[in-house]
N, C-alpha and C positions, 0 to 999 in steps of 0.2 A: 504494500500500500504506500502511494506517495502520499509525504508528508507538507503539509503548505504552510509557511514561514510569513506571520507578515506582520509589518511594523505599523501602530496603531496612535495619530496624530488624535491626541487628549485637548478638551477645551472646554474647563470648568471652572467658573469665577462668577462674582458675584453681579457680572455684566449680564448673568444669562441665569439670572434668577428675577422672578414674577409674583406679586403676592395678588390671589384670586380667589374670588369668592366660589363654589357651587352645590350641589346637591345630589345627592344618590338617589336612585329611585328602582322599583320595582312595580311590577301588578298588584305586589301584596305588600310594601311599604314605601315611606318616603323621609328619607333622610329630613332633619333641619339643614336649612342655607349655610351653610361655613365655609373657613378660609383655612390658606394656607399659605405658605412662602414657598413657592417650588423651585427646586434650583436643578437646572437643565445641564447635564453632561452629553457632551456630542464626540465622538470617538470616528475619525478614518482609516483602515487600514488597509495596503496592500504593499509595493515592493516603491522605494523608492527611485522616481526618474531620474533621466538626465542631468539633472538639478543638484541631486541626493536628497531628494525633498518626497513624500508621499503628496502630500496635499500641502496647499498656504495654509495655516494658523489663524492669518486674521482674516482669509474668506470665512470661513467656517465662524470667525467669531462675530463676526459683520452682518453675515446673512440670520443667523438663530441668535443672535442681541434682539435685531427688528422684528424675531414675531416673538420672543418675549416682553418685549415693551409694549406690542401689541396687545397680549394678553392683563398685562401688569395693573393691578386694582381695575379689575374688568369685574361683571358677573360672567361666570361661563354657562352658555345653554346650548344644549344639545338642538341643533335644526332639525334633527333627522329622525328623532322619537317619535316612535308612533304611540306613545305615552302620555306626551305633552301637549297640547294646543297652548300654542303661541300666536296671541296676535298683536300688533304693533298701531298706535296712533303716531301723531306727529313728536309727540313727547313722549310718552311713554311705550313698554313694553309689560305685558302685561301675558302671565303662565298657570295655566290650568292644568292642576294633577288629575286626572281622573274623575274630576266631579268633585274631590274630596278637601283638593287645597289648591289656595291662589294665590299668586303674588302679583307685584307692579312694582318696578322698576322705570327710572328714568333712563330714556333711551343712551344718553351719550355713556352710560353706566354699564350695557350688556353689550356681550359679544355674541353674535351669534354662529355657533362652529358648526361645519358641513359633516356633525357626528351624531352615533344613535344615543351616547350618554356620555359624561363627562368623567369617565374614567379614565386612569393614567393610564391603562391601555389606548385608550382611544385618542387622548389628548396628545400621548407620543405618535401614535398612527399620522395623526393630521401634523404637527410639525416633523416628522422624517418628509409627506407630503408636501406642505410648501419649500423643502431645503431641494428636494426634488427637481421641481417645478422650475428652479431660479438658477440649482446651480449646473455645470455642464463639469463630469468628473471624469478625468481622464481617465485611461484605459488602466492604468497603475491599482487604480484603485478599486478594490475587490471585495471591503467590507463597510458596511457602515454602524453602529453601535451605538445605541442612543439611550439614554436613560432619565428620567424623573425621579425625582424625590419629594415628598408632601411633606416629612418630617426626616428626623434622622431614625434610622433602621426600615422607614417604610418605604421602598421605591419599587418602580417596575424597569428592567432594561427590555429592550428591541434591537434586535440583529439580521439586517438584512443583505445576504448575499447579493451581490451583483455579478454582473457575467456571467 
């Protein structure tokens, strides 16, 4: 079996950390609204180029700064629940759980994310997705690694091959 060797460009600082509000939810419950500080680790790996470089540093740190600012003292709402009814006026955003609980939110307040819930699964899903989208990664590179943290010992990582 061959063995694959590859060098993995780390970028974790307090530039690509977000503090955000959201809520868990299910058929059969529903979290209260809480926050948390999330702080975004983003890993490249594969061999390095011509350069002796895997990847730039401050691409990677440039592009996942801008959607954690994005994020940054937002509410997070899932667009994509078939849970939720979300409707929006000129000011406000306003979310229905089931019949059973409601909230309203000022609009310049919520985010609303192209996901089914607002879990660190999901929430890494949709940023490995916009870094995706933006950036163009040479052929060197063969892994990408990505992780959240809500607290310290709770995170999720994402690892997704390329090529």
């Amino acid at each position: 079996m061959k063995s694959s060797k590859y060098f993995f460009v780390k970028v974790s600082n307090d530039a690509l950390m977000f503090s955000a509000a959201h809520f868990l939810f299910s058929e059969n419950k529903c979290e209260r609204l809480h926050g948390h500080n999330f702080l975004v680790t983003f890993e490249i790996g594969g061999l390095p180029d011509s350069s002796g470089m895997v990847y730039d540093l401050l691409a990677i740190k440039s592009n996942v700064q801008s959607f954690c600012k994005d994020l940054d003292h937002k509410i997070l709402l899932p667009a994509k629940s078939s849970l939720l009814k979300i409707t929006n006026t000129s000011s406000q955003v306003h979310i229905y759980y089931l019949d059973k609980k409601e909230y309203s939110f000022p609009k310049i307040d919520v985010i609303l994310l192209p996901i089914k819930t607002t879990t660190l699964e999901e929430i890494l899903s949709y940023l490995l997705q916009r870094f995706l989208e933006i950036s163009v990664l040479p052929s060197n590179v063969k892994k990408i690694r990505i992780s959240i943290e809500e607290m310290p010992g709770h995170s999720v990582v994402l690892i997704r091959d390329l090529n």
